[in-house]
C-alpha positions in Angstrom: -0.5 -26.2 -13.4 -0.4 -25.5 -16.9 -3.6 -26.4 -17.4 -5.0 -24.4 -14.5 -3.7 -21.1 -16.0 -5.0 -21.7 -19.7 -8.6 -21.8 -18.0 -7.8 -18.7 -16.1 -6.5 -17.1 -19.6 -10.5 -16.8 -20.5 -10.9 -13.9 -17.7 -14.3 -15.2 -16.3 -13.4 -13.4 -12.9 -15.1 -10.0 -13.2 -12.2 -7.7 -14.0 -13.6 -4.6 -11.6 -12.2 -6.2 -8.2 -8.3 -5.3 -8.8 -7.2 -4.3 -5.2 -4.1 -4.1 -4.9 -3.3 -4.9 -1.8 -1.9 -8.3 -1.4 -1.9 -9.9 2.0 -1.0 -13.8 1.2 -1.8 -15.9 4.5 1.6 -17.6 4.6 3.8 -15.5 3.4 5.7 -12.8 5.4 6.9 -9.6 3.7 10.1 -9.0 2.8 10.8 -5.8 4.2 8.9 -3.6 6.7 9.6 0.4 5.0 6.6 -0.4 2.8 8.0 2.0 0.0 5.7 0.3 -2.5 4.9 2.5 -5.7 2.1 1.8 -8.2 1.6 3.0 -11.5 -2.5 3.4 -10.6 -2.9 -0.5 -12.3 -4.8 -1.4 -9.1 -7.6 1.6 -9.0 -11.3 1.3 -10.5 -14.0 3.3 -10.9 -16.6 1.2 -10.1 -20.4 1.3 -10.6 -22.7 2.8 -8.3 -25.1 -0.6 -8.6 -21.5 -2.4 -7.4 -20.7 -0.7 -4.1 -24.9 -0.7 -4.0 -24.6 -4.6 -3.9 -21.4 -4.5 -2.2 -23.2 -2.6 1.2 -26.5 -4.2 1.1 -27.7 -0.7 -0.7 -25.8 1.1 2.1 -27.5 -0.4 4.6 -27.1 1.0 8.2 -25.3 -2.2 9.4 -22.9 -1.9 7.1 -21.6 1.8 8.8 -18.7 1.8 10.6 -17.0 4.8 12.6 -14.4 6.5 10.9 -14.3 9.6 13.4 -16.5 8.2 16.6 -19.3 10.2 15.9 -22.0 10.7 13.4 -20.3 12.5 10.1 -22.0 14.1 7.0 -19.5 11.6 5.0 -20.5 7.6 5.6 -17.6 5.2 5.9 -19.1 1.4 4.9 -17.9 -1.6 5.1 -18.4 -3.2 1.9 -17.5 -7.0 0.5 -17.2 -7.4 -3.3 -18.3 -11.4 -4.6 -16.9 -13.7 -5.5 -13.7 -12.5 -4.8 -14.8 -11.9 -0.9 -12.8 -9.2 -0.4 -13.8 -6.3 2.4 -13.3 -3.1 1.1 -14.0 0.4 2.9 -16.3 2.6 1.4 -16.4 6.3 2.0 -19.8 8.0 0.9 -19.6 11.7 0.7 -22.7 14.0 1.5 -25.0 15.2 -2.1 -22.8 18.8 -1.9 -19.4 17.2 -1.4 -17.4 17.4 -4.5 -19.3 19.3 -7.0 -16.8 19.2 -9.8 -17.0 15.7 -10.5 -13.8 16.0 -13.2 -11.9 17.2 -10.2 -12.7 14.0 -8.2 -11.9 12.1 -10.4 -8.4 13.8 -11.0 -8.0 13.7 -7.3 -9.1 9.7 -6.7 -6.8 9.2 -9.5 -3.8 10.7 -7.8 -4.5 9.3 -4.3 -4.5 6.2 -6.0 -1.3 5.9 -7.4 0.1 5.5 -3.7 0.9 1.7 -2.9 2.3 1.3 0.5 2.2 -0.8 3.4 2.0 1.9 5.9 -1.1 3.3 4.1 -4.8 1.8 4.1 -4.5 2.1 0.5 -7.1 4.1 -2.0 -8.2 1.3 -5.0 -11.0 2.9 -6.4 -13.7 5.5 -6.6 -17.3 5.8 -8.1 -18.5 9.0 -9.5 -22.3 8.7 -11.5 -24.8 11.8 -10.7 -24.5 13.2 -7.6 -22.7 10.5 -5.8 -19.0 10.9 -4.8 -17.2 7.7 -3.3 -14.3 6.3 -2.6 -13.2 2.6 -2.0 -10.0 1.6 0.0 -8.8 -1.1 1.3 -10.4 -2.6 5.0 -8.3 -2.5 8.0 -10.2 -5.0 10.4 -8.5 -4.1 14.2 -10.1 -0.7 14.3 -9.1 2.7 14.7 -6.0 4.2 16.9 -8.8 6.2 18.5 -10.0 2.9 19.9 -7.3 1.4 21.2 -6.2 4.3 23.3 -9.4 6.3 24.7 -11.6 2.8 24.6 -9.6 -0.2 25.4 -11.7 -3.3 26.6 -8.9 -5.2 28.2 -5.5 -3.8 27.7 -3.8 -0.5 26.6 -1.6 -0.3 23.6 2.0 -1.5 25.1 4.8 1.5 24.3 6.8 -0.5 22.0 3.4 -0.8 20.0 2.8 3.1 20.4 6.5 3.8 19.2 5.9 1.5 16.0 2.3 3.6 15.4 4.2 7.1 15.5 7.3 5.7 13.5 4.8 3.8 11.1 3.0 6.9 10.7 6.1 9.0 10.1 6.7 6.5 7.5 3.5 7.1 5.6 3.2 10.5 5.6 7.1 11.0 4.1 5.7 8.5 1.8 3.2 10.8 0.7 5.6 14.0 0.8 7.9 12.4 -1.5 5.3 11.5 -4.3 3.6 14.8 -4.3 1.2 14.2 -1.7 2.8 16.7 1.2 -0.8 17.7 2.6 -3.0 15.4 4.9 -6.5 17.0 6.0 -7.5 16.2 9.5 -5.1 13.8 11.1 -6.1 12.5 13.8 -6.0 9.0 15.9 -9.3 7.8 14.1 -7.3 7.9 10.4 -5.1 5.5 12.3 -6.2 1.7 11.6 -4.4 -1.3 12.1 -4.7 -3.7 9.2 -4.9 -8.2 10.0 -2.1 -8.3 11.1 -1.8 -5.2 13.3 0.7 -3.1 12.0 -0.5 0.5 11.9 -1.5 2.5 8.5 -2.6 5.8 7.6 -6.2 6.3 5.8 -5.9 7.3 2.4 -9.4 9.5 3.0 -7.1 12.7 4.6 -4.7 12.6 1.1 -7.9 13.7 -0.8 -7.8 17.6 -1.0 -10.3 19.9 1.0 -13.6 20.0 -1.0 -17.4 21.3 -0.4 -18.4 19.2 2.4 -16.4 20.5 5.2 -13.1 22.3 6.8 -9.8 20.5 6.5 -10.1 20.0 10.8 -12.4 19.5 12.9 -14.7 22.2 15.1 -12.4 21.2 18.0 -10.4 24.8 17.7 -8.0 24.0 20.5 -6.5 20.8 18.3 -6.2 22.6 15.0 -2.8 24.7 13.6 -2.9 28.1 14.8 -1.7 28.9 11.0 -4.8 27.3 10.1 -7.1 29.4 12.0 -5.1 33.1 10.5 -5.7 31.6 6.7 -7.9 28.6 6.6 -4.8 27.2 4.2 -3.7 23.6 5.1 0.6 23.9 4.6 2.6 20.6 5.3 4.4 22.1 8.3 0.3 22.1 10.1 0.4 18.1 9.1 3.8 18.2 11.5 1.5 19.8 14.0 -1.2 17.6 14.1 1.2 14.7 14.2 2.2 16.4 17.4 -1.6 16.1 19.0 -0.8 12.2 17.9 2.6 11.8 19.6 0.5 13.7 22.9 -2.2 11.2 22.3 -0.2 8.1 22.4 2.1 9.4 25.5 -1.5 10.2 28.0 -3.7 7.6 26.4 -6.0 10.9 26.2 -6.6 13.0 24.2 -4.9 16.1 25.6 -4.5 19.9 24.3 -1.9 21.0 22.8 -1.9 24.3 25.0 -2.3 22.5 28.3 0.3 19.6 27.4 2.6 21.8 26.6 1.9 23.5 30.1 2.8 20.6 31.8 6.0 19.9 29.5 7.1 23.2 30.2 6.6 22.7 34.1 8.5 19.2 33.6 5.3 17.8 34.9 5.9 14.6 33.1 3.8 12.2 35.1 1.0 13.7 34.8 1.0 14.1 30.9 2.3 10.4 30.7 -0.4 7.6 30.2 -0.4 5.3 34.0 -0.6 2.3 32.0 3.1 3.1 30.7 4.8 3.3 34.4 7.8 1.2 34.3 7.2 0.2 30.4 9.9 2.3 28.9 13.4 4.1 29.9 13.2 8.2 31.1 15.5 8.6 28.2 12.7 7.2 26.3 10.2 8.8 27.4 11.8 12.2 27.3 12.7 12.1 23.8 8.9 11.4 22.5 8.0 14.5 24.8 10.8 16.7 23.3 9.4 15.6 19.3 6.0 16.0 20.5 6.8 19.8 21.9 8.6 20.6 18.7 5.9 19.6 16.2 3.2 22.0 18.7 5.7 25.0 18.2 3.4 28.2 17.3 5.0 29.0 14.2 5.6 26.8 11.2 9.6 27.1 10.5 10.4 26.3 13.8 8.8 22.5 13.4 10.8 19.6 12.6 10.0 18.2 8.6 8.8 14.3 8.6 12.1 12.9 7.7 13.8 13.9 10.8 11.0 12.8 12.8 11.3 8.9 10.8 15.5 9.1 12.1 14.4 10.3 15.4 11.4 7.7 16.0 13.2 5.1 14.1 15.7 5.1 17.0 13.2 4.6 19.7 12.0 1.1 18.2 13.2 -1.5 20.3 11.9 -4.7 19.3 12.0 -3.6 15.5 11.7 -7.7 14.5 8.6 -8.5 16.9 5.3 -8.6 14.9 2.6 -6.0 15.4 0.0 -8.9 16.1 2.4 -9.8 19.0 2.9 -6.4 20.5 -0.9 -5.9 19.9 -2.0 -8.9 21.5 -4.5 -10.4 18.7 -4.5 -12.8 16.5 -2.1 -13.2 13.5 -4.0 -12.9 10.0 -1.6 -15.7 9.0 -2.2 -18.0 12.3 -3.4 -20.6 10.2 -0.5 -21.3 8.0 1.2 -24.0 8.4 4.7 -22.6 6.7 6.5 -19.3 6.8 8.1 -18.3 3.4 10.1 -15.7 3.1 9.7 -13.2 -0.2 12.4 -12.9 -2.7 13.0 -8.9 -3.6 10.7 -9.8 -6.9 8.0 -11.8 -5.3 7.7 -8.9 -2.8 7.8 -6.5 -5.7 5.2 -8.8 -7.9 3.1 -9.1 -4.4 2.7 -5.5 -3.8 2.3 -4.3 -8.0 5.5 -2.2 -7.6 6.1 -2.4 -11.4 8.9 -0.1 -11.0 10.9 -2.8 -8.8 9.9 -5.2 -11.2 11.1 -3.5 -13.9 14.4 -2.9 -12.2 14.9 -5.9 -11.0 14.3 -7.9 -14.3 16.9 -5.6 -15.7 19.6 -6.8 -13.8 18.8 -10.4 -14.0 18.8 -10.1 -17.6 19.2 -13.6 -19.4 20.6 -15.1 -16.7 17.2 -17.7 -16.3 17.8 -18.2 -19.8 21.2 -19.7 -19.4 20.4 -23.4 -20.9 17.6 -23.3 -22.5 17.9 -20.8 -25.5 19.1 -22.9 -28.7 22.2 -23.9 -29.6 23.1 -21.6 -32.7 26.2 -23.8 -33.4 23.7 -26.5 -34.6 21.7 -24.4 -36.8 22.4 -23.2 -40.4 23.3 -19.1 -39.8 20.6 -17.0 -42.1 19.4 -13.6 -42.6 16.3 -14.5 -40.5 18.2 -15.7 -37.5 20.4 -12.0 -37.4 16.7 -10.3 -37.9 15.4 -12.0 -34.5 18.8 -11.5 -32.6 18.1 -7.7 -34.0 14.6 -7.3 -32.7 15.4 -9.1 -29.5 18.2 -6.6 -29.3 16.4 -3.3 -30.2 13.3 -4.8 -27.8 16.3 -4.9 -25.1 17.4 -1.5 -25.6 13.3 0.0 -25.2 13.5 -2.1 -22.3 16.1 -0.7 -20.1 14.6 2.9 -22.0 11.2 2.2 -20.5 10.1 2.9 -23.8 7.1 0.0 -23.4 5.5 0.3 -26.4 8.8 0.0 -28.5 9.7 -2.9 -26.5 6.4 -5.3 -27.3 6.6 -4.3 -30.8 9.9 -5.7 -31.0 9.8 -8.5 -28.5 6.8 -9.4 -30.3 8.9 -9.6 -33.7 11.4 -11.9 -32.2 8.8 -14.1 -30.1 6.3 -14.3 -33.9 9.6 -15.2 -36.4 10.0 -18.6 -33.8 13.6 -19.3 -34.9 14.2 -18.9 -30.9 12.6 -19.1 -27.3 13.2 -17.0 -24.2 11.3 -17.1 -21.5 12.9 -14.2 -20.6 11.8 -12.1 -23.5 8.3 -13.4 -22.6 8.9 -12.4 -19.0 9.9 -8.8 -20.2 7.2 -8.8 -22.2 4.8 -9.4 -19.8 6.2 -6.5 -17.9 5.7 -4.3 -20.9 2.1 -5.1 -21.0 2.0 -4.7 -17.3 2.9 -0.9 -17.8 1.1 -0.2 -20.8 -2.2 -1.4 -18.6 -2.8 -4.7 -21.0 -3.1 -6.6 -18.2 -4.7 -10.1 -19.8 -1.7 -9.9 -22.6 0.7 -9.9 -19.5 -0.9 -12.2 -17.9 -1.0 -14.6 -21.0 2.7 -14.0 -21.7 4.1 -15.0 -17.7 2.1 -18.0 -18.1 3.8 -19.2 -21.7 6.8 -18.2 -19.9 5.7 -21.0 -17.5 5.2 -23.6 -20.1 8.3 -23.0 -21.6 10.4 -23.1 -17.9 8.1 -24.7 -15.4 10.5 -24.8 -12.7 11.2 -20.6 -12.9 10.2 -18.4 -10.4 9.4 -15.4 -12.2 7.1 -16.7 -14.5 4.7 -17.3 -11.0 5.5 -14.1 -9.8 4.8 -12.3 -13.0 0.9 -14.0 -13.0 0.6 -13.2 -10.0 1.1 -9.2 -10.6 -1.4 -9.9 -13.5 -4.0 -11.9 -11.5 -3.9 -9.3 -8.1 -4.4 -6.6 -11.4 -7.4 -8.9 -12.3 -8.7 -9.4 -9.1 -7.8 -12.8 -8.6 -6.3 -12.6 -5.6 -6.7 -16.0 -4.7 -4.9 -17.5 -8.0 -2.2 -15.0 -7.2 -1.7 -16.3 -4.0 -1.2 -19.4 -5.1 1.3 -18.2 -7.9 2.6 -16.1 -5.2 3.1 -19.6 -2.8 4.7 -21.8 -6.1 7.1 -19.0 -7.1 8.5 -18.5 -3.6 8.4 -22.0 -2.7 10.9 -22.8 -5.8 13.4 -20.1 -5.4 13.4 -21.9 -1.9 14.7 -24.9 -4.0 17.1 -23.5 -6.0 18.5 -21.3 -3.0 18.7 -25.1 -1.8 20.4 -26.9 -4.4 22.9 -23.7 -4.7 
C-alpha cells in the first residue's frame, strides 16, 4: 500500500476533476441530515475546451431536460476522462450574466454548499461570452418525472414524504449559510441522485441574472408578492414549496388558487392523487394539506419559515430507516457490493470534504493514536533541542485548536524537520492544515507518511482520501475510504 501512494504522490491524475461528491459503492453514510459544509476545496473553474470535450462539443445528445421544455439555458450531460465521472452542465444563453466578475463571485458562493440533500455546484467556466456551470449528475431524473410521467408506478407516499422533508432539509441548509433565496422551485429542480434519495439543484441558489425572471410565465404558480415587486424574499421560496407539497399530494400539477378551493371546501379527495387511496392515515394526509395551505397564504408573514416545516415533515416519515432505492423501486447504486460498512463520524466527514468536522473531530482525539508509538524520553539524553521540538509541537497545538492554519504548519513543520520525535498525529494535523490552506498535494503527502509511520491507523486513510476526492481521484479515495473503514472495524473488534 505504501508503495501504491508514493506513485500517486507524483499527481499524474489531472488535478481539474475535484468533485466533491463522494458516493463510495459499498459504503453507506453515516447519517442521513446531510449537513455537510465545504470550505469551496471541491469547485473548479474549468476550461471551455474541457466541458467542450466533456459534451461532445455540446452536442445535441448530450441535452437533457431540466424544465420539460425547450429553455434559453442548456442543461448537458457531461463525463470528464479518465476519471469517468458524469457531471451536469448548465449552459446559459450569450446575454445571461454579463458581468462575468459577478458570476464568478456568485459560482463561488454556491459552491461552498456541500450537502447530501443538494445536487451539489463543483465548478463553473467563464472565458468570453460563455457562462456555465458544472454540478454534480443525479441519474433517476427529475421529481417532475416521476409524478406527471410515471411509466409503471407512481411515487409511493412514504417516498413523497421523504421528497418534501428532504427538500425542507436542503433549503434550511441553504438559509442557514446565507443562501435564504431559491429562484424558480419547482418539481423539475427535484432529482433523485443513484441511489434515489431526493436533492435540490444547485442551479435555483444562483441569483436572478439577464437571461430571465426568477419564475416562470406560468402567473398562476408564482408569489403574488412577486408579481406587486418582481423581488424574490425567502418567505415566496415557502410559497413555492407550497405548489410542491400540492404537487406531490394530486400527482398534478394543481393551482394554488383552485387547490386551495377545494381545501377550503374539505374537498379532499378530489385534490388527493388516486394512486394514494388507502396508502397513508387521514391524520396523514390532513396534516400535508394543512402545511401545504399555510405555505399558499396571500401574504408573506402569515407563512410558516423552513424550520418549522423540517419538525412538522420530519414527523410524518414513517419508515425513516428504509432506503430511497427501496421506496423508489430501482436499483441500488451500491447493488453490487458485496459488504456493507458502516462510516465512522471522520470517515463520513473525510468522505464528504467537511473540513470543519475534520477539524473538530481531530481535536478531540488529540494524541490518543499516538499512545505507543511516540519515543520513550526516559531513554534519551534530555537537551535543549528536545524542549525546542516539544515547544513547536506545543505552540503548533495551540494554532491548531485556533484554526490559525498557517501558524500551525510553520510549527508542526519545525517539530516534524528537527526529527528528535515522530507523530503521526502531528502529520495527521498537518495534513489538515494544508487541507484548509488549499495545499492539497502537501496534505495529501503528509496523511500518507502518516501511513508509513502507523500502517494500521485509520485516519491516515481517511485523511488521503479528503486529499485524493480534492484531486479528483475518486477512485484511490475510495479505496482509502474502504481500508480506513474496514480497520476501525478491527479495532472496534479487538476492543
Amino acid at each position: 500500500m505504501a508503495t501504491r501512494c508514493c506513485r500517486l504522490s507524483l499527481c499524474w491524475w489531472p488535478a481539474h476533476f475535484k468533485s466533491s461528491m463522494f458516493e463510495p459503492d459499498d459504503i453507506e453514510k453515516g447519517s442521513r441530515d446531510g449537513d455537510g459544509d465545504g470550505d469551496g476545496v471541491g469547485f473548479t473553474e474549468f476550461s471551455l475546451d474541457e466541458l467542450r470535450a466533456a459534451t461532445e462539443g455540446f452536442s445535441p445528445d448530450h441535452i437533457v431536460s431540466e424544465h420539460g421544455q425547450k429553455a434559453p439555458n442548456v442543461v448537458y450531460l457531461g463525463r470528464f476522462f479518465p476519471a469517468d465521472r458524469d457531471v451536469a452542465i448548465k449552459r446559459f444563453n450569450k446575454f445571461a450574466w454579463p458581468d462575468a466578475r459577478q458570476f464568478l463571485e456568485e459560482a463561488k458562493a454556491v459552491g461552498k454548499l456541500r450537502s447530501e440533500r443538494l445536487a451539489n455546484l463543483i465548478g463553473c467556466c467563464c472565458e468570453g461570452d460563455e457562462r456555465l456551470l458544472v454540478a454534480e449528475f443525479m441519474p433517476h431524473q427529475t421529481l417532475a418525472k416521476h409524478l406527471f410521467h410515471w411509466d409503471t408506478h407512481s411515487l409511493s407516499w412514504a417516498m413523497r414524504i421523504r421528497v418534501a422533508l428532504y427538500l425542507a432539509q436542503a433549503l434550511e441548509y441553504c438559509s442557514t449559510r446565507g443562501r435564504a433565496l431559491y429562484h424558480d422551485l419547482n418539481a423539475y429542480r427535484v432529482l433523485f441522485d443513484q441511489n434515489g434519495n431526493p436533492r435540490l439543484s444547485c442551479f435555483g441558489l444562483m441569483k436572478n441574472s439577464r437571461d430571465g425572471k426568477s419564475y416562470s410565465t406560468n402567473l398562476a404558480f408564482t408569489p403574488p408578492e412577486y408579481l406587486r415587486t418582481g423581488r424574490v424574499i425567502p418567505e415566496s421560496v415557502v410559497y413555492s414549496f407550497g405548489t410542491l407539497l400540492l404537487d406531490l399530494l394530486s400527482g398534478k400539477h394543481i393551482p394554488p388558487s383552485h387547490a386551495l378551493d377545494l381545501i377550503r371546501g374539505k374537498n379532499f379527495r378530489t385534490l388527493m392523487d388516486s394512486c394514494l387511496e388507502g396508502h397513508f392515515s387521514n391524520a396523514d394526509g390532513a396534516e400535508l394539506v394543512r402545511l401545504a395551505s399555510r405555505c399558499l397564504q396571500y401574504e408573506p408573514r402569515d407563512r410558516p419559515i423552513i424550520k418549522s416545516l423540517v419538525t412538522s415533515l420530519g414527523s410524518l416519515e414513517k419508515d425513516a430507516e428504509v432506503p430511497s432505492y427501496t421506496l423508489m423501486g430501482i436499483m441500488n447504486g451500491s447493488a453490487n457490493s458485496k459488504q456493507t460498512l458502516k462510516l465512522s463520524h471522520l470517515g463520513e466527514a473525510c468522505a464528504r470534504m467537511d473540513l470543519a468536522a475534520i477539524h473538530e473531530i481531530l481535536e478531540k482525539v488529540g494524541y490518543k493514536d499516538d499512545e505507543g508509538l511516540a519515543n520513550d524520553l526516559s531513554f534519551q539524553v534530555w537537551t535543549s533541542q528536545i524542549q525546542e521540538t516539544l515547544n513547536s509541537k506545543k505552540h503548533g497545538d495551540n494554532a491548531f485548536v485556533a484554526k490559525d492554519f498557517a501558524t500551525a504548519i510553520e510549527c508542526y513543520t519545525q517539530f516534524i524537520d528537527m526529527g528528535t520525535m515522530i507523530s503521526p498525529t502531528v502529520l495527521a494535523r498537518r495534513s489538515v492544515s494544508y487541507l484548509m490552506n488549499g495545499m492539497v498535494q502537501e496534505a495529501l503527502e503528509d496523511a500518507m507518511q502518516a501511513q508509513v509511520v502507523f500502517p494500521d491507523w485509520p485516519t491516515a486513510y481517511h485523511l488521503q482520501a479528503t486529499a485524493l476526492l480534492s484531486l479528483g481521484m475518486d477512485s484511490d479515495a475510495h479505496d482509502m475510504i474502504k481500508t480506513g473503514t474496514r480497520l476501525e472495524s478491527k479495532r472496534s473488534n479487538r476492543n
